[in-house]
FIKOLNU-314440 format. One line per field, with one value per residue (C-alpha): x, y, z. Coordinates in pm, 1 decimal, padded with zeros to 6 digits. Layout:
BEGIN
c1 [X, ...]
c2 [Y, ...]
c3 [Z, ...]
This chain:
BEGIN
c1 [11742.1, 11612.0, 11311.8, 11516.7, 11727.5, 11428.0, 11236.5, 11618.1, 11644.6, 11316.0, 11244.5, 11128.7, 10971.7, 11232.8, 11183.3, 11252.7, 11146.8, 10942.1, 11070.4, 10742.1, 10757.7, 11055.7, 10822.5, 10841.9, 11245.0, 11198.7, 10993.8, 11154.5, 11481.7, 11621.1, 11751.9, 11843.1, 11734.7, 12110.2, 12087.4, 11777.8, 11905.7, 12214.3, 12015.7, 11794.0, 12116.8, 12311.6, 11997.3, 11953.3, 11622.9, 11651.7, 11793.1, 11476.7, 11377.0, 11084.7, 11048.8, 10796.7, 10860.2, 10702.2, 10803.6, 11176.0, 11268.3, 11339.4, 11147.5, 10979.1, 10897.4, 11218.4, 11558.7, 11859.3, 12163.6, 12353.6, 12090.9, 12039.0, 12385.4, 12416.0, 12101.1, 12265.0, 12580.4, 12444.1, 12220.8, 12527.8, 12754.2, 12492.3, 12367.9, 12004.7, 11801.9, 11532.5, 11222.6, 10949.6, 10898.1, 10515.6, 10405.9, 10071.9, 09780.8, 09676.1, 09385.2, 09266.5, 09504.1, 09327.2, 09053.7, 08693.8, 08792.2, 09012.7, 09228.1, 09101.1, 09261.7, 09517.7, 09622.8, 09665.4, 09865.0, 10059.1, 10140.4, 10240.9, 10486.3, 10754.7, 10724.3, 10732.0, 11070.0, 11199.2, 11172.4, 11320.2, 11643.9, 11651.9, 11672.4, 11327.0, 11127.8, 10806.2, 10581.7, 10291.8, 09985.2, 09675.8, 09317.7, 09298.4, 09477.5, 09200.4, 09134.1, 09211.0, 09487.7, 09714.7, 09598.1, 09729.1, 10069.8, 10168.5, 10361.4, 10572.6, 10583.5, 10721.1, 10957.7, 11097.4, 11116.4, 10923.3, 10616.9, 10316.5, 10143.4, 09764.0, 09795.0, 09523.5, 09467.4, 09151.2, 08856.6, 08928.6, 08919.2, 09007.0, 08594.5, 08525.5, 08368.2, 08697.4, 08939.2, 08755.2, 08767.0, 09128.9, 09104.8, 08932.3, 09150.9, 09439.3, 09294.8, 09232.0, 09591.5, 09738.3, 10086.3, 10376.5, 10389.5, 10048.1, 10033.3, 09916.5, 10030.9, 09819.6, 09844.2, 09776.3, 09538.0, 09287.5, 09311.2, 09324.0, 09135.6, 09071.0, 09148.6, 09488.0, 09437.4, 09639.3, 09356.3, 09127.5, 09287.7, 09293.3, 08915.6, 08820.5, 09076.4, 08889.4, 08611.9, 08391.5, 08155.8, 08270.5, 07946.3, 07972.1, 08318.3, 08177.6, 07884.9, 08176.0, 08384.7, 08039.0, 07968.8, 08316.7, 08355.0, 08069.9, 08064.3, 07894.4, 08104.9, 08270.4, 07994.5, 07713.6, 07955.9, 07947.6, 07611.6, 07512.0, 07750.0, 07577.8, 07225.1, 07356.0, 07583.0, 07269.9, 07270.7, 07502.5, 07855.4, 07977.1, 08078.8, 08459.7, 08483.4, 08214.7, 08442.3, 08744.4, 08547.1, 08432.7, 08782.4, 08828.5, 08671.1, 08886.9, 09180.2, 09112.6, 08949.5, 08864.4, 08921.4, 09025.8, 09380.7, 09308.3, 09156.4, 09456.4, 09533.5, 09302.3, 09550.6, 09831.8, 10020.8, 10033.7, 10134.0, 10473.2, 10496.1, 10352.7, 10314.7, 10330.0, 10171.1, 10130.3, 10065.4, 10205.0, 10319.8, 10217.2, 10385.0, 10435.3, 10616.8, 10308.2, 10086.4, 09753.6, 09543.1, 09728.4, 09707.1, 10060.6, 10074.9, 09795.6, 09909.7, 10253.5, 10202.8, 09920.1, 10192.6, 10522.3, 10322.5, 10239.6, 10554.5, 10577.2, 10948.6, 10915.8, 10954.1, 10736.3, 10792.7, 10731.4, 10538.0, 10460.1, 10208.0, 10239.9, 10323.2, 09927.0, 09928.0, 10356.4, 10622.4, 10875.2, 11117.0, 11001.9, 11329.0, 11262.4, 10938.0, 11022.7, 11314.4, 11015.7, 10833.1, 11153.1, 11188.8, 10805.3, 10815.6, 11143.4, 10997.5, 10616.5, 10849.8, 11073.0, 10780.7, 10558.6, 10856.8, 10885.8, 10781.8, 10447.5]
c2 [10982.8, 10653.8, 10496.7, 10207.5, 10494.6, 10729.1, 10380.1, 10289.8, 10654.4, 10685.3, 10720.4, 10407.0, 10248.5, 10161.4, 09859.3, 09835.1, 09662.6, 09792.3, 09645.7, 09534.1, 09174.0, 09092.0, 09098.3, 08756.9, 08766.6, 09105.8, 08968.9, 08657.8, 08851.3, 08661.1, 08960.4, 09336.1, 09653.7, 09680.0, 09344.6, 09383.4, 09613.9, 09416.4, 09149.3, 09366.5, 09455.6, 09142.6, 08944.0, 09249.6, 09330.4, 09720.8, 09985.7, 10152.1, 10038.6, 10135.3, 10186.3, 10165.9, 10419.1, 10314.1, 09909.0, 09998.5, 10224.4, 10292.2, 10604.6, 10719.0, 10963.5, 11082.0, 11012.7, 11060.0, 11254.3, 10894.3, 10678.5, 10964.1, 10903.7, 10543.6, 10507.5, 10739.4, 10537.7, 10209.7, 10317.6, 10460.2, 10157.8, 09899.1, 10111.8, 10174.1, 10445.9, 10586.8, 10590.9, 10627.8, 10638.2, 10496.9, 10695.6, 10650.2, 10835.8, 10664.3, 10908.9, 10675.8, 10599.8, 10758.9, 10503.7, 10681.9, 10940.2, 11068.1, 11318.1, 11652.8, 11833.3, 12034.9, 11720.2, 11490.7, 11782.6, 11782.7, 11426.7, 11402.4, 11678.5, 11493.5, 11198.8, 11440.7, 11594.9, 11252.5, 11167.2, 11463.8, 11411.7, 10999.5, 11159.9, 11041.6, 11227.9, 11120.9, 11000.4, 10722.3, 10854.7, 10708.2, 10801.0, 10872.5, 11156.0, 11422.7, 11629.5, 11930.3, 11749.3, 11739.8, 12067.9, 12195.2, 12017.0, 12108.8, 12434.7, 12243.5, 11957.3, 12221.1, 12364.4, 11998.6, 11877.9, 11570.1, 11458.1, 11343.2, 11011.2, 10896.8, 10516.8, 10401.0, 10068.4, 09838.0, 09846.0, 10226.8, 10334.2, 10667.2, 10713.8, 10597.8, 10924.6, 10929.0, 10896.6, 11195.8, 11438.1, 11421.7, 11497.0, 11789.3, 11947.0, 11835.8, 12051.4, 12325.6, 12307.0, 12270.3, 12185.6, 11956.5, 11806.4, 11608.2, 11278.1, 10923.8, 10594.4, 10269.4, 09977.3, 09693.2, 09521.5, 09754.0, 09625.0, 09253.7, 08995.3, 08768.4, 08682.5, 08461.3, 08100.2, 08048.5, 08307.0, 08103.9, 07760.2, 07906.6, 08012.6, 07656.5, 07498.0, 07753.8, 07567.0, 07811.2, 07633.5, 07616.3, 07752.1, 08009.9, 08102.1, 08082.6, 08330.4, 08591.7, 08527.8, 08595.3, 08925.1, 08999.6, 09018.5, 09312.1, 09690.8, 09715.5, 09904.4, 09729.6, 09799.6, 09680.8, 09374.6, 09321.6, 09374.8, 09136.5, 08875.0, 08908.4, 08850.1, 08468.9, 08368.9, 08459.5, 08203.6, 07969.5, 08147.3, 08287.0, 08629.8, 08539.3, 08337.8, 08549.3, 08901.8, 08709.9, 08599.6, 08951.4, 09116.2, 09011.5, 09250.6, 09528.6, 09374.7, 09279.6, 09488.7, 09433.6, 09795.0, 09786.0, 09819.8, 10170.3, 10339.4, 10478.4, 10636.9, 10922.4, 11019.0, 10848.3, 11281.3, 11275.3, 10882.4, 10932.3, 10606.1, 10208.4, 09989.3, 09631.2, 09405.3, 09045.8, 08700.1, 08401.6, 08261.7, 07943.8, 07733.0, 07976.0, 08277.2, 08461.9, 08640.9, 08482.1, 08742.1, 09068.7, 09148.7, 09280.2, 09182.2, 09458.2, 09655.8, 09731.2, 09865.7, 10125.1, 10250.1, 10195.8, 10349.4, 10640.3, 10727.0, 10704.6, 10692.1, 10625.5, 10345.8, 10060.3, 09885.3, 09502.2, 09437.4, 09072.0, 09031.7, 08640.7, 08674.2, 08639.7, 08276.7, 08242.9, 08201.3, 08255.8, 08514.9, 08706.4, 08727.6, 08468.7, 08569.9, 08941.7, 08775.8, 08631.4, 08953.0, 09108.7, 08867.7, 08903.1, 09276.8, 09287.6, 09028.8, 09217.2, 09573.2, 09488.2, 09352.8, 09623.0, 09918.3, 09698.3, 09896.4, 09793.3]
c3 [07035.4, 06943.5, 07097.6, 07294.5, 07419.8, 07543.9, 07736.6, 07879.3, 07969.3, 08119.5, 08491.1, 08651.6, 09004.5, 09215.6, 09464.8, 09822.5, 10145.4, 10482.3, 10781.4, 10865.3, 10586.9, 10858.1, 11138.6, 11252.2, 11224.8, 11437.0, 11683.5, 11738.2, 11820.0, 11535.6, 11391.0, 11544.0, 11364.1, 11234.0, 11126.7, 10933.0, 10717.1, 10677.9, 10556.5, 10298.7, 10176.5, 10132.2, 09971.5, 09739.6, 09873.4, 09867.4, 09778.5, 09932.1, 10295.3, 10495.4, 10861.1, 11135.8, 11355.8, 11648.5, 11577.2, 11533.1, 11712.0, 12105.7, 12222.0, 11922.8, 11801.4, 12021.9, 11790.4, 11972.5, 11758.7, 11820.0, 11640.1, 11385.6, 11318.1, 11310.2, 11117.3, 10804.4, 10863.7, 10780.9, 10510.3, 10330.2, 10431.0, 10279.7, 10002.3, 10094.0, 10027.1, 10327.9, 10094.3, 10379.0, 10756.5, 10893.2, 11161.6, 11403.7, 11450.9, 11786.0, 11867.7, 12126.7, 12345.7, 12659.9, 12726.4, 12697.5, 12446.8, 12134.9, 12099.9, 11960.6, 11628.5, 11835.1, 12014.4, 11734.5, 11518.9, 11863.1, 11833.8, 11485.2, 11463.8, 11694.6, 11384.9, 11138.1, 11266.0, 11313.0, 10942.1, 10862.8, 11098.5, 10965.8, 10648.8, 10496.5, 10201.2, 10297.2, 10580.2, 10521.2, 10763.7, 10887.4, 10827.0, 11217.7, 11133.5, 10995.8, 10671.4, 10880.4, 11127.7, 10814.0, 10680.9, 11016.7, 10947.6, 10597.4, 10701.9, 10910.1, 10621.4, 10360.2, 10646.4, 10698.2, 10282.4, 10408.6, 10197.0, 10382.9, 10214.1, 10309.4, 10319.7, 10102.6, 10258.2, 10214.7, 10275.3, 10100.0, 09742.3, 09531.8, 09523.8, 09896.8, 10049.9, 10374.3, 10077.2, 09894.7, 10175.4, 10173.9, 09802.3, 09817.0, 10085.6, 09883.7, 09584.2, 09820.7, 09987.4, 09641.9, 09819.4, 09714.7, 10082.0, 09970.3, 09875.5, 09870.0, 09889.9, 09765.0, 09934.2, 09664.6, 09919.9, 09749.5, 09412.8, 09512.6, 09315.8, 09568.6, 09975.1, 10016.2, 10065.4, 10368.7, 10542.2, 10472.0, 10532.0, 10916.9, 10918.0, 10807.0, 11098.1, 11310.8, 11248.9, 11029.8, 10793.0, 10419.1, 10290.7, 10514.4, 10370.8, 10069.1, 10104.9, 10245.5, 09969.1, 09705.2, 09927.4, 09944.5, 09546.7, 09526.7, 09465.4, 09812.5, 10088.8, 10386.3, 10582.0, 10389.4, 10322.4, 10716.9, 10765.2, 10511.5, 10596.0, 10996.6, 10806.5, 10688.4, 10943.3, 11214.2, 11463.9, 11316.5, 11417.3, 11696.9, 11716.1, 11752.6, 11425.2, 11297.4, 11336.7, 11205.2, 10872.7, 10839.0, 10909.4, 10453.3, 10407.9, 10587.4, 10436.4, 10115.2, 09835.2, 09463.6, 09339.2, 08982.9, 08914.3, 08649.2, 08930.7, 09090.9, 08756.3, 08888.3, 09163.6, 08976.4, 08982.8, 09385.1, 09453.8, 09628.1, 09725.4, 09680.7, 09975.4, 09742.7, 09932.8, 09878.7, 10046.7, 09873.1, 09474.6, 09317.2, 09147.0, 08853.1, 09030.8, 09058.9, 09283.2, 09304.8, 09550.4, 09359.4, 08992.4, 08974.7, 08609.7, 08576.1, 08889.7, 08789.1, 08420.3, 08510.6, 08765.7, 08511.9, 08218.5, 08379.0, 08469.3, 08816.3, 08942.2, 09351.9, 09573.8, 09611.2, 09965.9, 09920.6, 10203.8, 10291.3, 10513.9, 10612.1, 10978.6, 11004.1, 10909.5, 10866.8, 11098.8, 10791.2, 10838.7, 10546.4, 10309.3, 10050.4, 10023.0, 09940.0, 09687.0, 09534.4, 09531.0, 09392.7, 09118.9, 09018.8, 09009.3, 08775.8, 08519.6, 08516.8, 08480.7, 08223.1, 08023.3, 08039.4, 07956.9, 07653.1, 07310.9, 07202.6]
């Protein structure tokens, strides 16, 4: 076998869309569900498609056998592929206290058993669901065939010490059900420009922006960040514009993209998030031309969900921009599978 026929034969990532870069279209009742996915389909922006339980469908975690049904029906009739189902933690939804470890197991089997009947391999989870909640749920994981994936979302990191405790039950578990699933907002290289077009029509004072921005680019964690950025805004912004300054640091993080080669054998799945292009095509917040050949190189074969997150400063519908994100991701792939 030649070398062009072992790279053409190699596995690959696979794109895909969550349901949540539509959210504006969704919310706007400018599109159904079933139209959603018709749309993914017919602008190419599958094959894989991510849902939000609780956003998408009526009654969840309950799934009736008739939208079971329908739901496999139109995946097969447009050609998609079910690559991952979000489900909730929602520990607090009793005002005044949080569920205990028997409760929240409780409350995530239902959404485990409803990717499973959908027809989803994996589950993305939250980190308000314990260590030793999803210890407690792996039986019934393996019983199901459904994978369960800890979103690593910013302001978390393979080294931050919540992401680490679910490491080292994972290595104690030592079961296939385990997984994780980075969220590129951790490896981004700066905060998007739109964000911070609203913070300045907000009102918030550009040196002020710019002393979050200079704390934001540190090794310090999101609370130190905070903390710091409450020492130089003292007195001078109110606690409104002062939380929404500080909320870049809970979204946006500057982990290096080679660090999620050191958990690179249990990703099962990539949320791909991203803002905005310029004028060349590319991302300017995510590194995706160093992002997506760590991932590639290493062989990893799942879905990543494009997963625009505009509807905080956009009221686009969200389609172009995932074309975009499409078209980005093919040309960055196809040059880093090249032979060196």
């Amino acid at each position: 076998m030649t070398d062009g026929a072992a790279t053409a034969a190699a596995p690959a990532l696979k794109l895909g869309s969550t349901l949540f870069s539509y959210t504006n279209a969704f919310l706007r009742l400018d599109h159904s569900f079933e139209q959603l996915l018709a749309q993914i389909a017919a602008r190419g922006l599958g094959p894989g498609v991510e849902v939000i339980g609780f956003q998408s469908i009526r009654g969840f975690p309950t799934v009736t056998d008739e939208f079971a049904q329908r739901f496999r029906e139109l995946v097969a009739t447009h050609r998609l592929e079910p690559s991952c189902l979000a489900i909730n933690g929602d520990v607090a939804l009793r005002r005044g206290t949080r569920m205990t470890t028997e409760e929240s197991v409780a409350y995530h089997e239902p959404q485990l058993r409803a990717a499973a009947k959908l027809g989803f391999p994996l589950v993305r989870y939250q980190f308000t669901a314990s260590p030793e909640v999803i210890r407690q749920l792996v039986p019934l994981a393996e019983r199901l065939g459904v994978k369960m994936g800890l979103e690593i979302h910013a302001p978390q990191g393979v080294h931050t010490p919540e992401v680490l405790a679910y490491r080292e039950m994972y290595a104690r578990v030592q079961s296939p059900s385990l997984g994780f699933i980075p969220d590129f907002g951790a490896s981004a290289r700066g905060v998007p420009p739109p964000y911070l077009d609203i913070l300045r029509a907000q009102g918030t004072p550009p040196e002020l922006i710019a002393a979050a921005l200079e704390i934001w680019a540190t090794d310090d964690q999101a609370p130190s960040k905070r903390q710091r950025l409450v020492e130089v805004a003292q007195g001078r912004l109110d606690p409104l514009k002062l939380s929404a300054l500080a909320v870049i640091f809970n979204m946006f993080s500057p982990q290096p993209a080679a660090a999620w080669l050191e958990i690179m054998p249990q990703v099962i799945h990539i949320h791909g998030k991203f803002y905005g292009f310029d004028a060349a095509g590319s991302e300017p917040c995510i590194p995706y031309e160093e992002l997506l050949p760590v991932f590639a190189k290493a062989g990893f074969n799942g879905f990543m969900s494009s997963e625009w997150e505009g509807h905080m400063y956009s009221l686009d519908d969200g389609f172009d921009m995932v074309a975009q994100h499409h078209a980005l991701c093919r040309r960055i792939l196809a040059s880093s599978l090249l032979p060196a």
